[in-house]
N, C-alpha and C positions, 0 to 999 in steps of 0.2 A: 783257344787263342782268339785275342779280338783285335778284329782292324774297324777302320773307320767302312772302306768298301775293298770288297771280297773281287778280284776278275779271274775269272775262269778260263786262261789259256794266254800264249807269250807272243801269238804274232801280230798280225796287223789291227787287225779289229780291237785285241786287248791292249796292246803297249797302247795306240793311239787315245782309248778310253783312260788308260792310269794315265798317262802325261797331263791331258786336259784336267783330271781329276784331283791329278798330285798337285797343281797350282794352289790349291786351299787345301786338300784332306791330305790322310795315309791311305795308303796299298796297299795291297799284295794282291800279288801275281803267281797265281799257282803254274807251273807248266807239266802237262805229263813228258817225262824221258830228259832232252837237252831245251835249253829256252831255246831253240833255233829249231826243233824238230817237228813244228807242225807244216801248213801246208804254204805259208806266205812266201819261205826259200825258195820254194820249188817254181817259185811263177817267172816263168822266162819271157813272155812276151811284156808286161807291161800298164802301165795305165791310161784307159781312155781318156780324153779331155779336148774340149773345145778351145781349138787356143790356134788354131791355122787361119790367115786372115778370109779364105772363103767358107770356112765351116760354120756352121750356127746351132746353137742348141736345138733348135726344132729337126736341123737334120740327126744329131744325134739322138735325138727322143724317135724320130720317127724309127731307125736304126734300130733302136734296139726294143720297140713296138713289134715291129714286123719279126723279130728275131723272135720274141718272148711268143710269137703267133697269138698276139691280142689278149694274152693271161693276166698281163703284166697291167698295173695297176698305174694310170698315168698319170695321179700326183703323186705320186711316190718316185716315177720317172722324173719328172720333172724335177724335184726334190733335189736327188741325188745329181744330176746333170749339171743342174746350175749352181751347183757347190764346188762341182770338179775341180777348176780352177785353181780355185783359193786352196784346196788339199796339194794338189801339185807347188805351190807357191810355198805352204808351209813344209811339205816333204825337202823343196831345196834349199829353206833355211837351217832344216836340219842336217843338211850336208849331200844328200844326196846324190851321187855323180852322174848326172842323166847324160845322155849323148847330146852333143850340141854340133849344130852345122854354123861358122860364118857368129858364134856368138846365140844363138836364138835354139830354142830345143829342137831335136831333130825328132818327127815324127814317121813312123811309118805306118802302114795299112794292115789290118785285118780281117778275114773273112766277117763278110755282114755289115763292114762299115764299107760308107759311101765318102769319105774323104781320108786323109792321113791324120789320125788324131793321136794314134799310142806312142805317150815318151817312154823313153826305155833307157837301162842300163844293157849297152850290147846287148846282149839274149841272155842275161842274167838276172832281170831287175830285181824280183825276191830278193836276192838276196841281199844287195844292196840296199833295200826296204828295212829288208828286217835287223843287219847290221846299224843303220840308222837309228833305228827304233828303240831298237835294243841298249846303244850307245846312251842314249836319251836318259832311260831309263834306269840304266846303270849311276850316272850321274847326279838322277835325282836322288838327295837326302829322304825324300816321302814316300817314296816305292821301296819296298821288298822283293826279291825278285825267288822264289823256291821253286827250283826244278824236280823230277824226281818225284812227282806228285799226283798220283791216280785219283782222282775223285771218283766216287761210288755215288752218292746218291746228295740232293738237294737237302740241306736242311730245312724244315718247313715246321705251322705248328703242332705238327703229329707228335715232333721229335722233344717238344717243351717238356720240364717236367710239371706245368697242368698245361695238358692237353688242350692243344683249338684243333679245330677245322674250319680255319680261314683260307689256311693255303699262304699264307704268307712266310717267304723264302726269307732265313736269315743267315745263310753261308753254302760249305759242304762240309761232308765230311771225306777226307784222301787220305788214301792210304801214302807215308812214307816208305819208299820202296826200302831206303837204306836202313831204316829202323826195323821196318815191318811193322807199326801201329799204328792205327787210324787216330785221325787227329781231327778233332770237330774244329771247323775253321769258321768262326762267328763275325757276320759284317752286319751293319743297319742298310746297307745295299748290296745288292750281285751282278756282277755283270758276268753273263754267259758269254767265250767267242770261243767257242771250243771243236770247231769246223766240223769239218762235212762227214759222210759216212762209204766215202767211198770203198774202202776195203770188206763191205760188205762181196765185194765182185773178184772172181778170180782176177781178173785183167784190171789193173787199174795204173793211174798216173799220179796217183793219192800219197803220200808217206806212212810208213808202218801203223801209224797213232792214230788215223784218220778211219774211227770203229765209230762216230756217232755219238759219243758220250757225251755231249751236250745235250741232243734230241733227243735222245732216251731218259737221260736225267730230268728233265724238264715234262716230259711226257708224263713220268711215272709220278712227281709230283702234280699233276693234274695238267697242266697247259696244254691248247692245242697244236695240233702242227699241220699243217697244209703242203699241199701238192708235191708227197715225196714221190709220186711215182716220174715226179719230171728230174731222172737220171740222166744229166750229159756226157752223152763216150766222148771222149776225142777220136779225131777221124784218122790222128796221125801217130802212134808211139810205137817206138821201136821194137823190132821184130830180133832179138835174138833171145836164144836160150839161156845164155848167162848173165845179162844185164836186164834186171826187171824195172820197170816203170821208167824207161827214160823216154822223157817225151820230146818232138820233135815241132816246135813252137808253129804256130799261127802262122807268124811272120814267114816261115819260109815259104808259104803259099803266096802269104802276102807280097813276099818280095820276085814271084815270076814261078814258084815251083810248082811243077804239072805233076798231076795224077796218070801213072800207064796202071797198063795190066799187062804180066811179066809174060807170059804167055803168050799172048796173042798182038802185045807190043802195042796196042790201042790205048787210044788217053779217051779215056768211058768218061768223063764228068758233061758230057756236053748232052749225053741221054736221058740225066737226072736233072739238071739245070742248064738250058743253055745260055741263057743269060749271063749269069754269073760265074759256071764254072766252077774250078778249085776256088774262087773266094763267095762261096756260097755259105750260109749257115753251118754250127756244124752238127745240126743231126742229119741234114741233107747230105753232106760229106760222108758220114759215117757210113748212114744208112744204104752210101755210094757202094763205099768199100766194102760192108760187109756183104752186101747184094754181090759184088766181083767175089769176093772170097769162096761163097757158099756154094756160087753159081759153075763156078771154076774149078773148085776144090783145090782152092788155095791156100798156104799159110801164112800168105801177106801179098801186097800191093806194090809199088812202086812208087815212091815221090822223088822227082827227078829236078835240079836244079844247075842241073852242069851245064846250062844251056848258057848261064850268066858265066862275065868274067872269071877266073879266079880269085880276082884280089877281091871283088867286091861280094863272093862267099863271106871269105875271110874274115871280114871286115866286118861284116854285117850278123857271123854266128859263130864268133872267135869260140866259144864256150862247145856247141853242137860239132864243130868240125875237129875239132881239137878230141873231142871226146869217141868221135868216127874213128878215126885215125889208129885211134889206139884197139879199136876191133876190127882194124885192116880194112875200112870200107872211107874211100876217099871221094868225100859231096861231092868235089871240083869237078870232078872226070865218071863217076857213077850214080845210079841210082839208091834213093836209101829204101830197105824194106820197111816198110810199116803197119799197121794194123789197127783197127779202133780198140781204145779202152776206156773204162770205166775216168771220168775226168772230173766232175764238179755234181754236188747233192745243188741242184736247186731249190727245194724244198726245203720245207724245216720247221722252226717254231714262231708262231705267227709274233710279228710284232707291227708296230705301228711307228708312225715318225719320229717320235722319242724314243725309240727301242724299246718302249712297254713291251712288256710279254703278259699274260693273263690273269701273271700270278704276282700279286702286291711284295713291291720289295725284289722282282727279277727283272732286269734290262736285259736286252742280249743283242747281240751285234756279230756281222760276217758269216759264214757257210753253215753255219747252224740256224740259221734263221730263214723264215719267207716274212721278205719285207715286202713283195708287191715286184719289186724291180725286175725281176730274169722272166717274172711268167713261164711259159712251156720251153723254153732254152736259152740261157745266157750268150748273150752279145760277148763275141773277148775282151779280154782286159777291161770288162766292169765289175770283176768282182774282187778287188784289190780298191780299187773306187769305191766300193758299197762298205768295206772296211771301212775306211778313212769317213767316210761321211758317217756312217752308223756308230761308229765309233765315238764321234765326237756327239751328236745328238744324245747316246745314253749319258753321256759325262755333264752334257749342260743341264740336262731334264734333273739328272743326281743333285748334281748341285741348286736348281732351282729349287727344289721340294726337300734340301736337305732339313731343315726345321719342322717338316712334318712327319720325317721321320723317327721311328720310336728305337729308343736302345732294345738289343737285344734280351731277350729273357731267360729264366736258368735251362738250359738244354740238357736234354738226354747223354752220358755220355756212349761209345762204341760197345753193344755188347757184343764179346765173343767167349762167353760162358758155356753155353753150348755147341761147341765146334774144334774139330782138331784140324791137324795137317794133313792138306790134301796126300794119299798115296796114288791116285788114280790121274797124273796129268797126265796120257794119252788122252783123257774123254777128250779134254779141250781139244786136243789138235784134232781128235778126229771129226769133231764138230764143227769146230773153225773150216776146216777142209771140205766140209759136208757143205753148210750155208755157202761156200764162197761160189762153191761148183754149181749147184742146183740155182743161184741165184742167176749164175752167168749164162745156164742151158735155158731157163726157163723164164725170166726176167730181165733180156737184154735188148737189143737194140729193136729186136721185131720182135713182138709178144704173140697171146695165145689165148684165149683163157680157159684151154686145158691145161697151158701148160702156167697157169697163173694158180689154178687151184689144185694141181700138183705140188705146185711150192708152197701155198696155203698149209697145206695137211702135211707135207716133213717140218713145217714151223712148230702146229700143235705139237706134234711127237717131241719136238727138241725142246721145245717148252718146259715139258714134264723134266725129263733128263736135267736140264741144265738149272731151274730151279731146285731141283732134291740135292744137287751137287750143292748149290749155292747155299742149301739150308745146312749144309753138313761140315762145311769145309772151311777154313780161314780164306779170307779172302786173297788173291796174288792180282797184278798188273792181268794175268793174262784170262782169268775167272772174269773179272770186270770188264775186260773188252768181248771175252764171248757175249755178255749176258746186255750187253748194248747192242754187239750187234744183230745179235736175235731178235733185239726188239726192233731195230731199224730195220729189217729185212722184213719182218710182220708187218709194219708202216706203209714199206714200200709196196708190200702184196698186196694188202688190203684196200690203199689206196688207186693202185692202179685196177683192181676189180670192180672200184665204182666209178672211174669214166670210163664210159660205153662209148667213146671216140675217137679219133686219132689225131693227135693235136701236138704239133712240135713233137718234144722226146719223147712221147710215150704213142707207138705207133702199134698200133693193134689190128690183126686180120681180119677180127670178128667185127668191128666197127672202122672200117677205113675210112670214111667220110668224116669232114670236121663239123659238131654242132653250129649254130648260126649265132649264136652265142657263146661266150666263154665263159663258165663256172671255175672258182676252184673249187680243190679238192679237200675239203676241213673235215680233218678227224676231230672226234671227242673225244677224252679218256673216259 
């Protein structure tokens, strides 16, 4: 099947890239599961932007410099900042319903920023984002939109029937879940937005789909990836047994809510930070909590907001209290339990300010990517911003060089001549359960590097395993998320074994001092 340009995933990063793109070309939009089921729903707090009459972009860049602990790459900062704006200005042409005070956007505060800049939909905005987007999209005659659609691996010219080794990417190939056939999907361009790799982690704030498969994809066809060992937890997601990954937004810190410790009824943030407090960065947060946890022998934390009116909970986290309520835990008058979890891949596949990637013929844009911007920890509510700007950047760079772009050539089609139906799906889950556990014991918020080359060496082992699997067996949805996240979890170990330092999220015993300098961290295939 052939489009004009191929985008690899349905939330923010990709609808923003097709709309831009669908003005002159055709689309398709591949989504793995529902077009609504990656990570852009989930994002409750919001978008940064300069737009308060005392705010300035310099304080925003400085924000989220100091946030990234100097990783962060500051024309790329700059870049994405002084674009902010005009993305919020086009998100409310497309209907967007942001909060408004008196007519004017209502902004509130987040940990790490120094003025009120994030507009918001309540504590919903995801998903109003992505309904926007979507809507868009829907509407455009030049977008296709296919859900239901697992990608496996990069088309490149390995896959040509004559062979190059240029490395030039001319689609993918995905698997149709409803069919069960792999379908080569041929574009003269790719845009990767295929997010982050958070469910590498037992604990995470990620959605089901969020295994890496962009980074791995892109990896395994040769491009580099940079600084995946910069893993952001959230400092705050909900602590119960029966509701996993609900997360407990920014903004409620930002709007007055304190951190205790349930036990001994102390608000500890002022030991870690006393400056800032609960609106301190959040690996500083995290690394708050998890220190109370371990120290305490705890199962979670306390974040306490009932200090504020009732109405102005209400008001301010209709979606969060409403969803309390219903597990008998009322914000207005209680404490909420909480706990860090796995939250955002800052890392990922390198690109540049046109969303180049390495490899001729691949753009990529949002949670799959290090564009420069988060450095060692993302500032809130910039990586919904990094979308929209990156987003739009692969679309124009598409379009300016589409003339030198070459049609695609006859490709390979899917072999599975050699493979029957799996009978063995325990391996997966026992494997899926293996990596999630040993990443979280041995790869989380304080490292080790015993316990870094512990998880090194259960990688090799699963390596073996999950490759012979892979060679033997028809591919499913849940084969190709194992065999991503195995590689994203290799990435992530390998890359935090080669800085010797402690810098933002990646905090290490054996080097707790931070270089005087900041390197990243560039794998090679």
């Amino acid at each position: 099947m052939k489009h004009d340009v191929l985008v690899i995933g349905s939330g923010a990063a990709g609808l923003t890239a097709a709309l831009e793109i669908a003005q002159h070309k055709k689309v398709l939009v591949l989504a793995k599961g529902k077009l609504t089921s990656g990570s852009t729903a989930w994002a409750q707090g919001g978008i940064a932007a300069v737009l308060d009459a005392g705010d300035t972009f310099e304080n925003h860049i400085h924000d989220t410099m100091v946030a990234g602990a100097g990783l962060n790459d500051l024309e790329t900062v700059e870049f994405v900042i002084e674009r902010a704006p005009a993305a919020i200005d086009r998100l409310c042409e497309l209907g967007v319903p942001f909060n408004r005070e008196e007519g004017d956007l209502h902004l509130t505060r987040e940990g790490g920023h120094s003025h009120r800049r994030i507009v918001h939909v309540n504590d919903a905005t995801g998903w109003a984002v992505q309904a926007a987007l979507l809507k868009a999209a829907e509407e455009n005659p030049n977008i296709t939109l296919l859900p239901n659609q697992s990608c496996i691996d990069l088309i490149t010219g390995r896959n040509q029937k004559d062979y190059s080794g240029s490395g030039r990417v001319w689609g993918a190939y995905a698997l149709d879940e409803e069919s069960g056939k792999v379908v080569a999907h041929l574009a003269k361009a790719t845009v990767l937005a295929a997010g982050g790799a958070g469910r590498v982690y037992l604990f995470s704030t990620a959605p089901r789909g969020a295994t890496g498969d962009g980074i791995a994809m892109a990896w395994r066809a040769g491009a580099r990836v940079s600084n995946m060992e910069m893993m952001q937890f959230h400092p705050t997601c909900l602590y119960n047994l029966e509701v996993k990954n609900f997360l407990i937004t920014e903004a409620v810190r930002g709007e007055g809510g304190r951190l205790f410790n349930p036990v001994t009824g102390e608000r500890y943030m002022e030991k870690y930070d006393a400056e800032r407090m609960e609106l301190a960065p959040r690996d500083i947060v995290a690394r708050a909590n998890d220190d109370q946890i371990k120290r305490y022998g705890l199962d979670y934390v306390h974040l306490d907001i009932s200090h504020q009116p009732p109405e102005f909970v209400k008001e301010h986290f209709p979606t969060i209290h409403e969803k309390l309520l219903g597990l008998g835990i009322d914000m207005t008058k209680q404490p909420i339990p909480v706990v860090p979890a796995q939250h955002y891949t800052c890392g990922g596949v390198k690109v540049d300010l046109d969303a180049r990637t390495d490899l001729p013929g691949l753009w990529a844009a949002g949670e799959c990517t290090e564009s420069g911007l988060h450095g060692a920890n993302r500032l809130a509510s910039n990586s919904l911003l990094e979308c929209f700007v990156f987003g739009e950047a692969a679309a124009k760079d598409i379009l300016r060089c589409w003339d030198q772009l070459d049609e695609p050539p006859e490709i390979l089609p899917w072999d599975e001549s050699r493979v029957t139906d799996s009978d063995e799906e325990v391996v997966i889950k026992q494997n899926w359960t293996e990596i999630r556990r040993f990443m979280w014991n041995y790869v989380g918020i304080v490292r080790t590097t015993k316990r870094l080359e512990r998880a090194a060496h259960r990688i090799r082992l699963l390596r073996e395993e999950v490759e012979d699997y892979y060679g033997h067996f028809r591919v499913t949805t849940d084969l190709i998320e194992l065999r991503n996240l195995l590689e994203c979890a290799g990435l992530i170990v390998s890359s935090a074994l080669k800085r010797h330092e402690s810098r933002g999220l990646h905090f290490i015993l054996d080097y707790p001092e931070t270089d005087p300098v900041a390197r990243d961290t560039v794998l090679v295939p």
